[in-house]
PDB file as gemmi writes it, atoms N, CA and C in Angstrom:
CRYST1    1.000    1.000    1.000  90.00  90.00  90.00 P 1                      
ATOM      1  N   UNK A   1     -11.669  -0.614  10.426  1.00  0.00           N  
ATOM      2  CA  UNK A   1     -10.292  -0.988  10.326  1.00  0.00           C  
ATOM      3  C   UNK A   1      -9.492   0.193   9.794  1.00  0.00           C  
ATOM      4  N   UNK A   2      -8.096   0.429  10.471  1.00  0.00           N  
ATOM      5  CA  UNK A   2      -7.501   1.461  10.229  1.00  0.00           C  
ATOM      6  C   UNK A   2      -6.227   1.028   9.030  1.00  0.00           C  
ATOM      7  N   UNK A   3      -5.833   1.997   8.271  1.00  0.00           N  
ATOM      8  CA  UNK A   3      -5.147   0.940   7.381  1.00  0.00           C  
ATOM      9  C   UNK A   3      -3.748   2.369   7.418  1.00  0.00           C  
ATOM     10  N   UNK A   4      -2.632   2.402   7.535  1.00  0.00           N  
ATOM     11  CA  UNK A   4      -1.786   3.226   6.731  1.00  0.00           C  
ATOM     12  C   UNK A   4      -1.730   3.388   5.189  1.00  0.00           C  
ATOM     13  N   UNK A   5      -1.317   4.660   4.262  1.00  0.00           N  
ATOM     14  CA  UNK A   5      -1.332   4.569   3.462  1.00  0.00           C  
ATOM     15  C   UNK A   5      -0.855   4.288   2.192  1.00  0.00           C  
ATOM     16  N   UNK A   6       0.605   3.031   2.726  1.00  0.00           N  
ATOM     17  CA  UNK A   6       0.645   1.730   2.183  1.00  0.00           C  
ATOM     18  C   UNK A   6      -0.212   0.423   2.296  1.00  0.00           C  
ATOM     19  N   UNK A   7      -0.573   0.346   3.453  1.00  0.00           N  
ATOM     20  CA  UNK A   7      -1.663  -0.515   3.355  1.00  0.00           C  
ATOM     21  C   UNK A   7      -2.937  -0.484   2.740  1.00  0.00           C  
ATOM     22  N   UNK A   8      -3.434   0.633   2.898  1.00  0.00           N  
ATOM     23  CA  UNK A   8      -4.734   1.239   1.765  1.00  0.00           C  
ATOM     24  C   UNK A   8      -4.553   0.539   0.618  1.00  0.00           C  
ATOM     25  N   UNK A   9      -2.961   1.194   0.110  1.00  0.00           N  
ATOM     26  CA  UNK A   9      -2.615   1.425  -1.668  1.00  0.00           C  
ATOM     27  C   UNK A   9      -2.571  -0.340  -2.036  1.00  0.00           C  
ATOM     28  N   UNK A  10      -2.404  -1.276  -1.334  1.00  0.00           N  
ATOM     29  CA  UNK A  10      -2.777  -2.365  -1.341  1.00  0.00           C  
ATOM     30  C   UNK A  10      -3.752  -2.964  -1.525  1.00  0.00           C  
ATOM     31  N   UNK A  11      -4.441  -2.604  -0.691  1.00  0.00           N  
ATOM     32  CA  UNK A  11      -6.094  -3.140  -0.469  1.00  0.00           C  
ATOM     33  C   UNK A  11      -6.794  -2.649  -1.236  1.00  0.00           C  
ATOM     34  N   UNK A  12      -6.798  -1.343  -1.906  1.00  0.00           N  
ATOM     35  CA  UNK A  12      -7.588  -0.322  -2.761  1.00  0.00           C  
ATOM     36  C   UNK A  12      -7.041  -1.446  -3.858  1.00  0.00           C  
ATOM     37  N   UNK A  13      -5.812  -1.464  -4.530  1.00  0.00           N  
ATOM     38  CA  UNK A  13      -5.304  -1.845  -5.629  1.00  0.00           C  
ATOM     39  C   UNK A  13      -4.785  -1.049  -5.927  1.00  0.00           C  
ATOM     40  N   UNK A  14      -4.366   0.303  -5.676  1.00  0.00           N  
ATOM     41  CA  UNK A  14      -3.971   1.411  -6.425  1.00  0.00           C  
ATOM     42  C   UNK A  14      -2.153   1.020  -6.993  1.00  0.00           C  
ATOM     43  N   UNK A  15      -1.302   1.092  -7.734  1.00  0.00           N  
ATOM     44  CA  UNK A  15      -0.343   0.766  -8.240  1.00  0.00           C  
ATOM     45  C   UNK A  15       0.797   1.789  -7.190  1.00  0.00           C  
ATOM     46  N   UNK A  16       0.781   3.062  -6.456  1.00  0.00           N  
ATOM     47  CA  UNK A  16       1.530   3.835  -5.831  1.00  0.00           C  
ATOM     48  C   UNK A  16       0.912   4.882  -4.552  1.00  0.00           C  
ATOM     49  N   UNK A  17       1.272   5.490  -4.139  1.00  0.00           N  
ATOM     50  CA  UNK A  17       0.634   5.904  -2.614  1.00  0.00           C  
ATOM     51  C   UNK A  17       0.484   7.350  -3.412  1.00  0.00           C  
ATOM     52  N   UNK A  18       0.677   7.560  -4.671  1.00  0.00           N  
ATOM     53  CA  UNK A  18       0.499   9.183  -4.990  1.00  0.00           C  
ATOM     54  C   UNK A  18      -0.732   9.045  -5.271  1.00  0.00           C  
ATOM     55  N   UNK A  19      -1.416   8.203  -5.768  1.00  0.00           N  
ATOM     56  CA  UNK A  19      -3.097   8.682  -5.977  1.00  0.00           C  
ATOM     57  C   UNK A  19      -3.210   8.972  -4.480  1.00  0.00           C  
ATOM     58  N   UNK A  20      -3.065   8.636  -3.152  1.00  0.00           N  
ATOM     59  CA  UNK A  20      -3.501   8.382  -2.361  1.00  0.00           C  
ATOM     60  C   UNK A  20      -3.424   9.958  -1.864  1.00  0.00           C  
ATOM     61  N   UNK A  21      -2.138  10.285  -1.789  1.00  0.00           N  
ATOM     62  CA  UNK A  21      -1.651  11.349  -1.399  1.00  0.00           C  
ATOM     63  C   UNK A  21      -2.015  12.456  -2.101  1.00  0.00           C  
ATOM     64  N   UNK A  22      -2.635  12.809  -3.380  1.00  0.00           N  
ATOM     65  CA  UNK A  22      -3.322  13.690  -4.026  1.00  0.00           C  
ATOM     66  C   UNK A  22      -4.308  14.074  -3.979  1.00  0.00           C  
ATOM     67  N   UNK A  23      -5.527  12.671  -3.289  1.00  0.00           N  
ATOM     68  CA  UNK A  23      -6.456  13.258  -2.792  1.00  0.00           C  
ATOM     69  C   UNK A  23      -6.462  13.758  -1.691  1.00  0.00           C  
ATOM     70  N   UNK A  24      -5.472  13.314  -0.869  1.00  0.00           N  
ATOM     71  CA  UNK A  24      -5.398  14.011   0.644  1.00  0.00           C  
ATOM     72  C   UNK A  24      -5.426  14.752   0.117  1.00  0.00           C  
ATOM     73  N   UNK A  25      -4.419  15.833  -0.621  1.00  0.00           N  
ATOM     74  CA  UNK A  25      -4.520  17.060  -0.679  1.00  0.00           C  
ATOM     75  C   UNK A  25      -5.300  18.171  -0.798  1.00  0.00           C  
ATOM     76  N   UNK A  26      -6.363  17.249  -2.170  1.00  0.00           N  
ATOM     77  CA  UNK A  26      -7.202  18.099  -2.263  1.00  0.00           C  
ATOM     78  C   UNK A  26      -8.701  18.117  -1.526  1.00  0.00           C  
ATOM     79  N   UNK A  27      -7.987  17.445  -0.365  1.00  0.00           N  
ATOM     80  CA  UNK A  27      -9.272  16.988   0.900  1.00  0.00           C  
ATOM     81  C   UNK A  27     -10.139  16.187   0.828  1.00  0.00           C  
ATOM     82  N   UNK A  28     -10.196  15.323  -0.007  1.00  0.00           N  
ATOM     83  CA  UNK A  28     -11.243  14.160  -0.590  1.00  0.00           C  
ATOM     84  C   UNK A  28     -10.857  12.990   0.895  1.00  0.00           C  
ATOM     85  N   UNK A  29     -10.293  12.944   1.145  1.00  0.00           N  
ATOM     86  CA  UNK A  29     -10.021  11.895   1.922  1.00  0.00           C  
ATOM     87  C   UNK A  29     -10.447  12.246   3.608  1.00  0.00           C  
ATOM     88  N   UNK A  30     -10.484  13.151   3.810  1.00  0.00           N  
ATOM     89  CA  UNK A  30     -10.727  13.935   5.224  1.00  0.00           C  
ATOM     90  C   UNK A  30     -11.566  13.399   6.163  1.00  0.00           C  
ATOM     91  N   UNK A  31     -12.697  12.860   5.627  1.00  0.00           N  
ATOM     92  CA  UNK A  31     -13.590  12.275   6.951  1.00  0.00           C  
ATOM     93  C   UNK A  31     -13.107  10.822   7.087  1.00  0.00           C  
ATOM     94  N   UNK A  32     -12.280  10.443   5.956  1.00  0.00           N  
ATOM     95  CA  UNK A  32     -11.514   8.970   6.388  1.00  0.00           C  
ATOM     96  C   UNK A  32     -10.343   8.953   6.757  1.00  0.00           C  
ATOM     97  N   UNK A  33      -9.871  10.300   7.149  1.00  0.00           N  
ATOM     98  CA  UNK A  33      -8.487  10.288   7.411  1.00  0.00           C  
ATOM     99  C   UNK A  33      -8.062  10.676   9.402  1.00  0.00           C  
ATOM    100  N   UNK A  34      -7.109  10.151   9.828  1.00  0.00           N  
ATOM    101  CA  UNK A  34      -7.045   9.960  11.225  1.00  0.00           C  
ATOM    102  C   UNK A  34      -5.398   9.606  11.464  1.00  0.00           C  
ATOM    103  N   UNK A  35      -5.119  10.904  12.340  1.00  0.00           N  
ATOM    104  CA  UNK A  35      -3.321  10.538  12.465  1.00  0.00           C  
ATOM    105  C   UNK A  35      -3.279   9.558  14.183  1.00  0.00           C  
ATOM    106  N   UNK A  36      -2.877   8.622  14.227  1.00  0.00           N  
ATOM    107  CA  UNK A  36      -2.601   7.854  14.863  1.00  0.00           C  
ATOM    108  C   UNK A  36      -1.247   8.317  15.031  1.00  0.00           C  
ATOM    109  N   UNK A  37      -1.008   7.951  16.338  1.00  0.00           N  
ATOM    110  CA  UNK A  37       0.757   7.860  16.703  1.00  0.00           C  
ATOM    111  C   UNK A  37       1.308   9.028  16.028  1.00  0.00           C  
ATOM    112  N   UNK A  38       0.588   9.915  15.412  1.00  0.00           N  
ATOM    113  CA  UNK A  38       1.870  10.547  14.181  1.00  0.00           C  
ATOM    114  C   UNK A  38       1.546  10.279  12.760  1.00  0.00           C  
ATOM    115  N   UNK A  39       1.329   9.285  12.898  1.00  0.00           N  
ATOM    116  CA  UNK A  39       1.076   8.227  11.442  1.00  0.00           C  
ATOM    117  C   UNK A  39      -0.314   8.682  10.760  1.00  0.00           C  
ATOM    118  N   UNK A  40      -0.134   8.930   9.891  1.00  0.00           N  
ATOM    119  CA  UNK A  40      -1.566   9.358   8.983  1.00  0.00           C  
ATOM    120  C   UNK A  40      -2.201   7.559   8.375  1.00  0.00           C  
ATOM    121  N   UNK A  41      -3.486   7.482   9.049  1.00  0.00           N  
ATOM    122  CA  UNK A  41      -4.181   6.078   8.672  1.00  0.00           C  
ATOM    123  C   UNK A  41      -5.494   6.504   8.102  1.00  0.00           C  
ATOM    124  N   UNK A  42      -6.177   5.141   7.472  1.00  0.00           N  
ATOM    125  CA  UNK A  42      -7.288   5.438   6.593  1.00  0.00           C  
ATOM    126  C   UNK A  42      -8.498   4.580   6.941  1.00  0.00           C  
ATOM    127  N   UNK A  43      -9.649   5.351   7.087  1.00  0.00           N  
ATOM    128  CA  UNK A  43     -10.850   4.243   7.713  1.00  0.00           C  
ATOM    129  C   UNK A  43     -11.320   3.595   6.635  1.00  0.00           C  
ATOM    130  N   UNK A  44     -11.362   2.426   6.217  1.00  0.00           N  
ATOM    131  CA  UNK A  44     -11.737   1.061   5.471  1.00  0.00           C  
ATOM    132  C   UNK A  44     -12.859   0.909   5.285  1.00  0.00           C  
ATOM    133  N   UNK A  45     -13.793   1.072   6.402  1.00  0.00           N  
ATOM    134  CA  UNK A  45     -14.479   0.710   6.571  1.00  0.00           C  
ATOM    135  C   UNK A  45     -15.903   2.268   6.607  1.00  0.00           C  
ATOM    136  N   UNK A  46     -17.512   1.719   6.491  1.00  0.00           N  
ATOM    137  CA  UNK A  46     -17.808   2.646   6.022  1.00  0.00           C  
ATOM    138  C   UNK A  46     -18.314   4.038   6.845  1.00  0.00           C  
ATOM    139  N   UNK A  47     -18.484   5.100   6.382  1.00  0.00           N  
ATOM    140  CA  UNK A  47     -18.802   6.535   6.829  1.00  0.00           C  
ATOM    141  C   UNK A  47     -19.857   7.249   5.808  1.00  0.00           C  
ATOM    142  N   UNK A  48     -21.009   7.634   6.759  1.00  0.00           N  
ATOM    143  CA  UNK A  48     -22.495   7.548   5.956  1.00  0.00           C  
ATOM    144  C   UNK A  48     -22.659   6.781   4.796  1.00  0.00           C  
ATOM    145  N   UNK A  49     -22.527   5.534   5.132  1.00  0.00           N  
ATOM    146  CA  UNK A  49     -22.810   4.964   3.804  1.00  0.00           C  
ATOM    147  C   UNK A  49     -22.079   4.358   2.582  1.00  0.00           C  
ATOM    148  N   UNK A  50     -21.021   4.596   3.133  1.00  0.00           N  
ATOM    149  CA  UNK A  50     -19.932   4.818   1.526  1.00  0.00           C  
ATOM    150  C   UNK A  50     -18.591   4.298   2.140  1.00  0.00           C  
ATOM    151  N   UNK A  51     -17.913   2.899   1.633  1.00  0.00           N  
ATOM    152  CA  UNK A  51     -16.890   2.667   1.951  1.00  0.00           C  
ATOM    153  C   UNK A  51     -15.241   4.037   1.739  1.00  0.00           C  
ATOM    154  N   UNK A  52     -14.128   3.482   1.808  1.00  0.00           N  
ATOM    155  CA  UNK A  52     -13.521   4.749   1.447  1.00  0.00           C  
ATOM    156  C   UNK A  52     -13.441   4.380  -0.184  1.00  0.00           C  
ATOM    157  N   UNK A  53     -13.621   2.787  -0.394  1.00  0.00           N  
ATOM    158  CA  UNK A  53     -13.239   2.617  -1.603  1.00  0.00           C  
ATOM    159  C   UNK A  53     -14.073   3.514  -3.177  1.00  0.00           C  
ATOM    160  N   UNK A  54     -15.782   3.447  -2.860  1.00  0.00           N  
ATOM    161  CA  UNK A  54     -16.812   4.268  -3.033  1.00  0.00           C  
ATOM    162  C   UNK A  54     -16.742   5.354  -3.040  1.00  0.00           C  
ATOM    163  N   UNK A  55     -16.306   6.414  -1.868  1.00  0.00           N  
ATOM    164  CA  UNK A  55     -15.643   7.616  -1.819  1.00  0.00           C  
ATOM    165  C   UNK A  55     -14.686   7.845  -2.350  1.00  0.00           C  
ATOM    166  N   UNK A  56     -13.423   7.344  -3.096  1.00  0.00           N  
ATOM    167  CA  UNK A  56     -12.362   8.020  -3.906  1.00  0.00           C  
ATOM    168  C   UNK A  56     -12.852   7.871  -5.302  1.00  0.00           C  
ATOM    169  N   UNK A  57     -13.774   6.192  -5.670  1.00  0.00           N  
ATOM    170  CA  UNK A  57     -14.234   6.837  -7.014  1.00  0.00           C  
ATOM    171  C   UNK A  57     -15.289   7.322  -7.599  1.00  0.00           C  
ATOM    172  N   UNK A  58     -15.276   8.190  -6.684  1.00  0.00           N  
ATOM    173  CA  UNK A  58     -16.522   9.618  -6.734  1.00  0.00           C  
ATOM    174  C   UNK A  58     -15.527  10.550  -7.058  1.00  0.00           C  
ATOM    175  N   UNK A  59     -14.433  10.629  -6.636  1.00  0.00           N  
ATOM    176  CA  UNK A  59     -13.366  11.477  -6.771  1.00  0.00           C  
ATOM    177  C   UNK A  59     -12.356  11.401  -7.736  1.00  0.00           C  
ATOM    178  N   UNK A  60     -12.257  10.627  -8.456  1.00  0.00           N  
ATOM    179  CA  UNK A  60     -11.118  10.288  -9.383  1.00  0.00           C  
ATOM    180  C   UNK A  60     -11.424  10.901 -10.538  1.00  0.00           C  
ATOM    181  N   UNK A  61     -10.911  11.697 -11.403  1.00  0.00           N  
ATOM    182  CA  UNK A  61     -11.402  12.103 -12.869  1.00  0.00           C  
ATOM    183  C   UNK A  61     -11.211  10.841 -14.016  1.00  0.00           C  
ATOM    184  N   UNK A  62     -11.593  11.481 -15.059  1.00  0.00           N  
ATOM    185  CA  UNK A  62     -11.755  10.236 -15.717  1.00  0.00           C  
ATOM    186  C   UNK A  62     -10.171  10.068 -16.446  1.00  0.00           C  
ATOM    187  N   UNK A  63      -9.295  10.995 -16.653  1.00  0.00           N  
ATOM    188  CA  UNK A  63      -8.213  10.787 -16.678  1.00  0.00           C  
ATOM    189  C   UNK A  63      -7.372   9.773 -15.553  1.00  0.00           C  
ATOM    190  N   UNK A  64      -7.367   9.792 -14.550  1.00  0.00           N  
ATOM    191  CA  UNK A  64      -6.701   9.377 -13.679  1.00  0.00           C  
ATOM    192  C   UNK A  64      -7.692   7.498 -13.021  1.00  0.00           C  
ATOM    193  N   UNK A  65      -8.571   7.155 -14.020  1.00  0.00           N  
ATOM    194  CA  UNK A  65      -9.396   6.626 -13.423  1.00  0.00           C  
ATOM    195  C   UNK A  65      -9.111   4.955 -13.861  1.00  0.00           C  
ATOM    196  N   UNK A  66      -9.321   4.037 -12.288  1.00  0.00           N  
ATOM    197  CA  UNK A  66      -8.764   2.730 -12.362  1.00  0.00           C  
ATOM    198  C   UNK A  66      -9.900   2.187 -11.713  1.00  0.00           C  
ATOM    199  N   UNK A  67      -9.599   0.662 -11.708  1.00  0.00           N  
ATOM    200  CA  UNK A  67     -10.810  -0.080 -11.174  1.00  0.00           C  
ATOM    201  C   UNK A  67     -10.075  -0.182  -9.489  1.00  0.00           C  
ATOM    202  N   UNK A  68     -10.935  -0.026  -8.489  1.00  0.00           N  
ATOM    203  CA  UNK A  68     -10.499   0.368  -7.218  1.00  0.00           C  
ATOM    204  C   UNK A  68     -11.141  -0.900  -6.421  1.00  0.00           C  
ATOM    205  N   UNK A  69     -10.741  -1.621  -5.772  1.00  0.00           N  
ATOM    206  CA  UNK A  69     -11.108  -2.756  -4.458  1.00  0.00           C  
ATOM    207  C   UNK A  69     -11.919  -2.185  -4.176  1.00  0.00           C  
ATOM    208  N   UNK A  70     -13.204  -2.716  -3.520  1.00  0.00           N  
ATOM    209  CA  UNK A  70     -13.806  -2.113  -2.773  1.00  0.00           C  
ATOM    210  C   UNK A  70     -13.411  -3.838  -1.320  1.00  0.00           C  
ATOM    211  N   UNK A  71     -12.461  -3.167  -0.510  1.00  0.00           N  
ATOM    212  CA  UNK A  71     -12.114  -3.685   0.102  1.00  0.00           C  
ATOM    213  C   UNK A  71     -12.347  -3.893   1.777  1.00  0.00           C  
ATOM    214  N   UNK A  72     -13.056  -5.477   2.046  1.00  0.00           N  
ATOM    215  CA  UNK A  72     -13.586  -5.487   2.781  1.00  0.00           C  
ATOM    216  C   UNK A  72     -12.975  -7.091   3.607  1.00  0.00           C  
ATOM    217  N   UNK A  73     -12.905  -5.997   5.061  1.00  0.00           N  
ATOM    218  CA  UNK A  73     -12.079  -6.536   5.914  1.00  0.00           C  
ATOM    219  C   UNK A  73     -12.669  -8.480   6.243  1.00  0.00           C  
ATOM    220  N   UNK A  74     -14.063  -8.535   6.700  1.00  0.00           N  
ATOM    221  CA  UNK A  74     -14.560  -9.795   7.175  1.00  0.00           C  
ATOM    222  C   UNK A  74     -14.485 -10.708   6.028  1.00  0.00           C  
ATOM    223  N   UNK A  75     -14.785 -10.279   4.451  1.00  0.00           N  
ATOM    224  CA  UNK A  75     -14.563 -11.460   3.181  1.00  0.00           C  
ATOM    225  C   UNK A  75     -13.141 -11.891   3.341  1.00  0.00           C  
ATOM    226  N   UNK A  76     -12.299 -10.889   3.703  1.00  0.00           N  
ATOM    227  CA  UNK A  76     -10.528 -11.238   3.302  1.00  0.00           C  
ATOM    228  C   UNK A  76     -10.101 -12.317   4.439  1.00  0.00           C  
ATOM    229  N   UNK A  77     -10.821 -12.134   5.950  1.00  0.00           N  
ATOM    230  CA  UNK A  77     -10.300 -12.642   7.040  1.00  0.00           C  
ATOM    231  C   UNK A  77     -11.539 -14.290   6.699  1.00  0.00           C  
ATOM    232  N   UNK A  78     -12.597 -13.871   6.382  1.00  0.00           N  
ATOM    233  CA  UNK A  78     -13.108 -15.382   6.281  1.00  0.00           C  
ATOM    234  C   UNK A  78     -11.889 -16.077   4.815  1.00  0.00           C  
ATOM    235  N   UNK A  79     -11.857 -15.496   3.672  1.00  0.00           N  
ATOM    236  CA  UNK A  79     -11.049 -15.996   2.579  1.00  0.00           C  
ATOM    237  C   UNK A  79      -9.670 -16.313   2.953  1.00  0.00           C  
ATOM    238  N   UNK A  80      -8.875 -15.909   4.099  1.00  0.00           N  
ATOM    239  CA  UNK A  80      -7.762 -15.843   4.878  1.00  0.00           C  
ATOM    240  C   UNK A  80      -7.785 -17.266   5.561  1.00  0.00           C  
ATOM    241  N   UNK A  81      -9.005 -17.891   6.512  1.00  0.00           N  
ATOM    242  CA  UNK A  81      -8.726 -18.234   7.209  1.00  0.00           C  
ATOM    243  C   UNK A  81      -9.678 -19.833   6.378  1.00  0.00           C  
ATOM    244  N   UNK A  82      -9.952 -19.654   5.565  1.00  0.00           N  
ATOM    245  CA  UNK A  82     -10.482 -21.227   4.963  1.00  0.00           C  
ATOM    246  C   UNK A  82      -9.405 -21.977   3.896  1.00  0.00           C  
ATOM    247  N   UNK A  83      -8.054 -21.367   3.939  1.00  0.00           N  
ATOM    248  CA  UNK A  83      -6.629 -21.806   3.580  1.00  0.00           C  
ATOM    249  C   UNK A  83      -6.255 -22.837   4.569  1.00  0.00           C  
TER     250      UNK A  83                                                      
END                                                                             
């Protein structure tokens, strides 16, 4: 699942799209990252092993460090759809 990176900052839990955008920078995000249309989106879902959620907090210092979703598409759509 492809997510933009408001939608990520959602699903992750993150409070603003600058954590998001900081690791782009410093390339942490790269094998989950994919410009669609133009649009910079984020793979959700996993790559060798490791959701993206798993992969950023490998990356987060301990200054900057929050409890992160590990967010997964089939629990939300079964939890979605038994409403």
């Amino acid at each position: 699942m492809w997510c933009t990176f408001t939608e990520a900052t959602k699903c992750l839990g993150f409070k603003s799209r600058n954590s998001l955008y900081q690791l782009e920078k410093k390339g942490a995000l790269s094998p989950y990252l994919e410009v669609i249309n133009g649009q910079k989106h984020l793979y959700m879902k996993q790559i060798q092993g490791k959701t993206l959620a798993q992969h950023i907090r490998n990356n987060l210092t301990s200054n900057n460090w929050i409890e992160i979703n590990d967010y997964d598409l089939k629990l939300y759509l079964k939890l979605a759809n038994s409403n």
